[in-house]
C-alpha positions as CSV (number, residue, x, y, z in Angstrom):
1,X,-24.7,5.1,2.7
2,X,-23.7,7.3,-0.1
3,X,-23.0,5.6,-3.3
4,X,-20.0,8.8,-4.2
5,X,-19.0,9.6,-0.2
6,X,-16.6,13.4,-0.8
7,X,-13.7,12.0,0.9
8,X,-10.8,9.6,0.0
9,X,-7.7,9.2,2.6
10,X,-4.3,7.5,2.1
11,X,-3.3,5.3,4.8
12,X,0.4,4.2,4.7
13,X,1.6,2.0,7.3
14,X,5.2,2.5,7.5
15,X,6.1,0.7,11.0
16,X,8.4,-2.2,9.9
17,X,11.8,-2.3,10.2
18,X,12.4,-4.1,6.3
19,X,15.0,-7.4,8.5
20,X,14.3,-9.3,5.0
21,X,15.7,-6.6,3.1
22,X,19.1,-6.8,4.3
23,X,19.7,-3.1,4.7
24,X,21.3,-1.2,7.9
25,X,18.3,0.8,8.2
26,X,14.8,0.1,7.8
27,X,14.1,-0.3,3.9
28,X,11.7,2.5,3.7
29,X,14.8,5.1,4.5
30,X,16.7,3.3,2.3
31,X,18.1,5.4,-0.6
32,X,16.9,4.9,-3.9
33,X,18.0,7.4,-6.9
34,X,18.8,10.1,-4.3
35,X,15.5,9.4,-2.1
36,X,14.6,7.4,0.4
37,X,12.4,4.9,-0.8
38,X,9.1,6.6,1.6
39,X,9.6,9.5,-0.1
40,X,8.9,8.0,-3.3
41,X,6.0,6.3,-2.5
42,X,4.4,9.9,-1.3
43,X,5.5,11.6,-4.4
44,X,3.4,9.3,-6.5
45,X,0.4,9.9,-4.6
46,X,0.7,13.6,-4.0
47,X,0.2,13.8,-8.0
48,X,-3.1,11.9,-7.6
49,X,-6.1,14.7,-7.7
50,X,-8.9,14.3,-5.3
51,X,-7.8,12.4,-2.2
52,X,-8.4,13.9,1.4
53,X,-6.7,13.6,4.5
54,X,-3.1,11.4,4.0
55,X,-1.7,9.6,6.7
56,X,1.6,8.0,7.5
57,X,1.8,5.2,10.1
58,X,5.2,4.7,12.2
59,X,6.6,3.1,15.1
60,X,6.0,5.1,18.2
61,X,9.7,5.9,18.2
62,X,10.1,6.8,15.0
63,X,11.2,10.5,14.5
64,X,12.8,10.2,11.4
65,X,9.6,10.6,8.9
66,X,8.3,13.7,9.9
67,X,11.3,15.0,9.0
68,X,12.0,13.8,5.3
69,X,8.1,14.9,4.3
70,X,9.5,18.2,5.9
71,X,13.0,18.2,4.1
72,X,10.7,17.5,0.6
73,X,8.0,19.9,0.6
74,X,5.7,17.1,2.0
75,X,4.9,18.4,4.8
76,X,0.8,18.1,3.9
77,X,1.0,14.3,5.0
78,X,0.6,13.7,8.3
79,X,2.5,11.2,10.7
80,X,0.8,9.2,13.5
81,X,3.5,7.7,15.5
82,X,0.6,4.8,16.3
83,X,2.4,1.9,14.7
84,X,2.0,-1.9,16.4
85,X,4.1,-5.4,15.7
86,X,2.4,-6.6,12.4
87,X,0.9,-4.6,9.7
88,X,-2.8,-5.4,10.8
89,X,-2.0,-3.6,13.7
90,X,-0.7,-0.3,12.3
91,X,-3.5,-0.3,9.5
92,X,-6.1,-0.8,12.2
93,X,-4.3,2.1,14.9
94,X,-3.9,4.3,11.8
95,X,-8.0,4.1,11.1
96,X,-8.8,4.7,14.5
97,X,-7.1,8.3,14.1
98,X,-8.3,9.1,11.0
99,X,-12.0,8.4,12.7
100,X,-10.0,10.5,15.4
101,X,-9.8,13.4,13.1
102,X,-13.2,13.8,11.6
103,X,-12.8,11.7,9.0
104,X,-16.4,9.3,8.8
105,X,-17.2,5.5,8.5
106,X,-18.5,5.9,5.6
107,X,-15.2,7.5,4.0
108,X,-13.1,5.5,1.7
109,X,-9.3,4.6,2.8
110,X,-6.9,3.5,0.1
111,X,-4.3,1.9,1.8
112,X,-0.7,1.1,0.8
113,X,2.5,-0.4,0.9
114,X,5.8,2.1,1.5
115,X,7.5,-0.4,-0.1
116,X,5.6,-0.6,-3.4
117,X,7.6,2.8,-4.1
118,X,7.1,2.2,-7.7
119,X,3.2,2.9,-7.6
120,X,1.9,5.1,-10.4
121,X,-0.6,7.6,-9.6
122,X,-2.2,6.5,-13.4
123,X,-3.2,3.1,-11.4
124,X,-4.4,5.0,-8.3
125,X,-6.8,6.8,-10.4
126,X,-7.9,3.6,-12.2
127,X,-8.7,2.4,-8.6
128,X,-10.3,5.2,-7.4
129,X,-12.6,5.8,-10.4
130,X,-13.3,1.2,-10.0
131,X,-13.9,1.5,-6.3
132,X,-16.4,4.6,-5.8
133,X,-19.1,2.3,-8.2
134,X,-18.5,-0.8,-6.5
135,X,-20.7,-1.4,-3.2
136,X,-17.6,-3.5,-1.6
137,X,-14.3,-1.8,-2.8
138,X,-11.2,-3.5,-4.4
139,X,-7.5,-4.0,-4.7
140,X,-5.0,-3.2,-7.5
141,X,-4.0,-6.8,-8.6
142,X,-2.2,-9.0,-11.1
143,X,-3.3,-12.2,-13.1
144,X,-0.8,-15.1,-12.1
145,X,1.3,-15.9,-15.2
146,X,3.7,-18.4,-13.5
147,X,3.4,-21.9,-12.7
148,X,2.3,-22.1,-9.3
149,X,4.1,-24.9,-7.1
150,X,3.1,-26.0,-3.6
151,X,6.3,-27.4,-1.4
152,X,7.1,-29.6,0.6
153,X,10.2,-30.5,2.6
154,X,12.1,-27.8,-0.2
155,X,10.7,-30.0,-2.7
156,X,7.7,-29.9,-5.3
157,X,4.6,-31.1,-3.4
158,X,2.0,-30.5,-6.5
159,X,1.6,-28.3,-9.3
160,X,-1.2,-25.8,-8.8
161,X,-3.8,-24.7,-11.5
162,X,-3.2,-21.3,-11.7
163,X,-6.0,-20.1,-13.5
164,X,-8.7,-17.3,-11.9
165,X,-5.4,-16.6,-9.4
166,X,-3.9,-13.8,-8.9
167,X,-1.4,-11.5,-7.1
168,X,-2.6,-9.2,-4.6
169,X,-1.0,-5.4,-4.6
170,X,-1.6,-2.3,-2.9
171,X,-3.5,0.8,-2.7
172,X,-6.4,-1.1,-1.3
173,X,-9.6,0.7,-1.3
174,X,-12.0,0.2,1.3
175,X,-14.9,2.4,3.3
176,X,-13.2,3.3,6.6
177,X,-15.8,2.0,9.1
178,X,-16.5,-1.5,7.6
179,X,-12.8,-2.2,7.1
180,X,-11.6,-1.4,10.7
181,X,-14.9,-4.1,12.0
182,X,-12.9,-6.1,9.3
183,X,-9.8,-6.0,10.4
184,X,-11.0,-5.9,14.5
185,X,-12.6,-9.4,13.3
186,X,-9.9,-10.7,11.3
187,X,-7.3,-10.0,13.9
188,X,-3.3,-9.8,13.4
189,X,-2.7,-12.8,10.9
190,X,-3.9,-11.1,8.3
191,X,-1.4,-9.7,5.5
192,X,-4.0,-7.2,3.6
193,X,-7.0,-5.4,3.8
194,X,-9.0,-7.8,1.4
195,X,-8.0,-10.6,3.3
196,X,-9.6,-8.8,6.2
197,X,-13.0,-8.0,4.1
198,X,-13.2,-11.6,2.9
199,X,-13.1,-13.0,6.5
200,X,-16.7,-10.7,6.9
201,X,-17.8,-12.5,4.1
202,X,-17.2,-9.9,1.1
203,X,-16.0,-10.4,-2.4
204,X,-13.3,-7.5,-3.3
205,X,-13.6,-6.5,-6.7
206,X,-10.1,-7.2,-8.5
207,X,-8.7,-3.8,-10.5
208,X,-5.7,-4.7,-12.9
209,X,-2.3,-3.4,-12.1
210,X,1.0,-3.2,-13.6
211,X,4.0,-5.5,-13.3
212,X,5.9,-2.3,-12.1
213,X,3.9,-1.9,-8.7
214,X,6.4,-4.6,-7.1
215,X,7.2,-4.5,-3.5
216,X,10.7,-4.2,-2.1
217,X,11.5,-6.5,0.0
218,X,14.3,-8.7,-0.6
219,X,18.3,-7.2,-1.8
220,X,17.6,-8.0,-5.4
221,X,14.6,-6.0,-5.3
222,X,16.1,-2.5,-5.1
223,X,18.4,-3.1,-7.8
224,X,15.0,-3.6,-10.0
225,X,13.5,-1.0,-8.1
226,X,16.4,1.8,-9.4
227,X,16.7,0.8,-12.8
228,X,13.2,1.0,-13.3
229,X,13.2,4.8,-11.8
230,X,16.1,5.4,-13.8
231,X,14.6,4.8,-16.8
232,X,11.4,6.7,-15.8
233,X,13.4,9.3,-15.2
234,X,15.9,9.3,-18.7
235,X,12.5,9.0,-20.3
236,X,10.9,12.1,-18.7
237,X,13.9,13.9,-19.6
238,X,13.8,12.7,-23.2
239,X,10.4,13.7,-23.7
240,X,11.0,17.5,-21.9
């Protein structure tokens, strides 16, 4: 296997319907700053030089996407309508059709949350430049700086030790064919990629992220979300 493989694809399952965000349409359509959030998530990664083939994953009803990358001059990311009932699923359909479309085993696949829409293609580069030396791939992450509690009941069980823990974020980086035997293995419980690689008994390396790369999931969470691209946005102004 080639230590520097010429190929790096985006994967972006973007099958969910968002229930915990409390919006009327799934929260990847939802607005934020003029865009829907999707859109983005896409913009950040279509500044990022040197990735390959990148892939959208929807529901097989979906006909919205296609559309918006349309409507935005996106229209190089393609859409595979593949998408199954838990994210495993979709990640899993949506590397079967990249193996579909020539891509190889041996090809790297970063993939990522549509709702981290805050994702900066800075720590996409970090991640790709970590990943192509390491035999095993990674995941951009954070170290835990809060007190970790486990519950019980709605009450305090225990207070965990939170050192050497952290929180795991997206894009993921793994090589195409050993990550689908992961996942294939692994099956639907699990909630990331890594999780998927540790079940085969490999050690992820950890690539530091930022603060910023949060998810969107919950209401409160795209008020954070807009400030912070309205501030990216008065500063790229200011600096014009």
């Amino acid at each position: 296997m080639a230590t520097h493989p010429e190929k790096i694809h985006v994967l972006i399952p973007c099958a969910g319907s968002g229930s915990r965000a409390g919006t009327a349409l799934p929260k990847q359509y939802t607005l934020l700053e003029g865009l829907p959030l999707v859109i983005h998530t896409v913009k950040a990664f279509a500044q990022v030089a040197g990735l390959s083939q990148c892939l959208l994953v929807v529901a097989p009803d979906d006909v919205t996407l296609a559309g918006l990358l349309a409507q935005h001059n996106l229209g190089q990311w393609a859409v595979a309508p593949v998408g199954g009932a838990t994210r495993a699923q979709s990640v899993l359909a949506g590397l079967r059709h990249l193996h579909a479309q020539g891509a190889s085993e041996a090809d790297w696949v970063m993939v990522h949350d549509a709702a981290r829409c805050l994702i900066e293609p800075a720590s996409v580069a970090s991640l790709m430049a970590a990943c192509r030396a390491d035999a095993v791939g990674g995941l951009l992450a954070q170290p835990l700086a809060d007190t970790l509690k486990a519950e019980r009941g709605g009450r305090v069980q225990a207070t965990l030790e939170r050192s050497a823990k952290w929180l795991a974020q997206t894009p993921q980086m793994f090589r195409l064919g050993v990550l689908t035997e992961a996942l294939v293995q692994a099956g639907d419980a699990v909630t990331d990629e890594a999780s998927a690689m540790e079940h085969i008994g490999l050690a992820p390396l950890l690539v530091r992220g930022s603060g910023h790369n949060l998810k969107v999931t919950y209401p409160e969470d795209f008020q954070l979300a807009r400030a912070l691209l309205a501030a990216r946005q008065a500063n790229k102004e200011a600096s014009a």
